[in-house]
C-alpha positions in Angstrom: -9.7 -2.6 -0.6 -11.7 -1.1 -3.0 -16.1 -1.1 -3.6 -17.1 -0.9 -0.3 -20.5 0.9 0.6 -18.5 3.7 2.8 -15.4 4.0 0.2 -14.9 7.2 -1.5 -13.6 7.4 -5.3 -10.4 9.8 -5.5 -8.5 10.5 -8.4 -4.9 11.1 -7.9 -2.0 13.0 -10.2 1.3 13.0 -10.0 4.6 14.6 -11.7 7.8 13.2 -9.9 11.0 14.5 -11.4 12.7 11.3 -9.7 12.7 7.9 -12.2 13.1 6.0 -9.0 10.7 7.7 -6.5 7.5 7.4 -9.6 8.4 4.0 -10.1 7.4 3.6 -6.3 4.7 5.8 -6.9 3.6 3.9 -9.7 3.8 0.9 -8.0 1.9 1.7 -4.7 -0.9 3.2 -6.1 -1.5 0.4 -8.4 -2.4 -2.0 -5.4 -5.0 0.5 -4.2 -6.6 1.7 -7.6 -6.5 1.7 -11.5 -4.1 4.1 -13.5 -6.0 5.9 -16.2 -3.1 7.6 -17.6 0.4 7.9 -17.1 0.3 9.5 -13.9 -3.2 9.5 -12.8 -5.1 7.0 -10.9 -8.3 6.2 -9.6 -8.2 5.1 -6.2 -11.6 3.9 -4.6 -11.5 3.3 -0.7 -12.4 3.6 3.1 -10.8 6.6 5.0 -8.1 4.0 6.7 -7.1 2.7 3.9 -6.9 6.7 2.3 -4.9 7.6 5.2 -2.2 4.8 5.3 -2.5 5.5 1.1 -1.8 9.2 1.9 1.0 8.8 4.8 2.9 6.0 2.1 2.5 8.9 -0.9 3.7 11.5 1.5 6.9 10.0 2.8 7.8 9.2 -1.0 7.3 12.6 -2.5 10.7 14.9 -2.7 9.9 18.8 -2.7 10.4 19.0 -6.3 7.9 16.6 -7.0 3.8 17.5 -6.9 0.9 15.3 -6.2 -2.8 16.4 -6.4 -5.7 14.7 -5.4 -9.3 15.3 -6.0 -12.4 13.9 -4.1 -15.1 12.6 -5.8 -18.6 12.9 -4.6 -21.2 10.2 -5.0 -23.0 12.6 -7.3 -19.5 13.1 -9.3 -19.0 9.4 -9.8 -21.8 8.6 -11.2 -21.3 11.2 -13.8 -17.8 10.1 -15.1 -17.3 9.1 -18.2 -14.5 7.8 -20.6 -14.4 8.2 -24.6 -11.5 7.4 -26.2 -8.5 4.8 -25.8 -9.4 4.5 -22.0 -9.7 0.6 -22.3 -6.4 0.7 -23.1 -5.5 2.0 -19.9 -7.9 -0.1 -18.1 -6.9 -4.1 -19.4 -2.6 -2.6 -19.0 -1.4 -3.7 -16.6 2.2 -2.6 -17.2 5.4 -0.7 -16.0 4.8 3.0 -16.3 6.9 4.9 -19.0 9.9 6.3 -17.8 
């Protein structure tokens, strides 16, 4: 699903009060992109796959829970860059903390 030449990068947070519900957060969004941090992935795709990402994601979420999701330009992802322990986050590929 993800590098195509019409995919689009997207970063995604999330804060889910529920252990259950981020667990199946965690769990979906990890077959469509790479976490980054606890709760934040980056998620690079075609508009189908976005929208069946974004109908799964919405049909998870309680109201007390918040998700926010930015849109990356091809300008934008060019000029990301990681400093830090980001390879950490990048070779785990582990449960999320709970």
């Amino acid at each position: 699903m993800m590098g195509g030449n019409s995919d689009v990068k997207r970063v995604v947070c999330y804060d889910v009060v529920d252990d259950r519900r981020r667990n199946r957060i965690f769990k979906l969004l990890k077959d469509y992109g790479r976490r980054v941090q606890y709760s934040v992935f980056e998620v690079e795709c075609d508009e189908k796959s976005w929208i069946q990402l974004e109908f799964r994601l919405s049909a998870l979420l309680s109201e007390e829970d918040s998700l926010c999701v930015y849109t990356l330009c091809q300008s934008c992802t060019h000029r990301t860059f990681y400093r830090g322990n980001f390879t950490r986050w990048l070779m785990e590929d582990q449960n999320p903390i709970l």
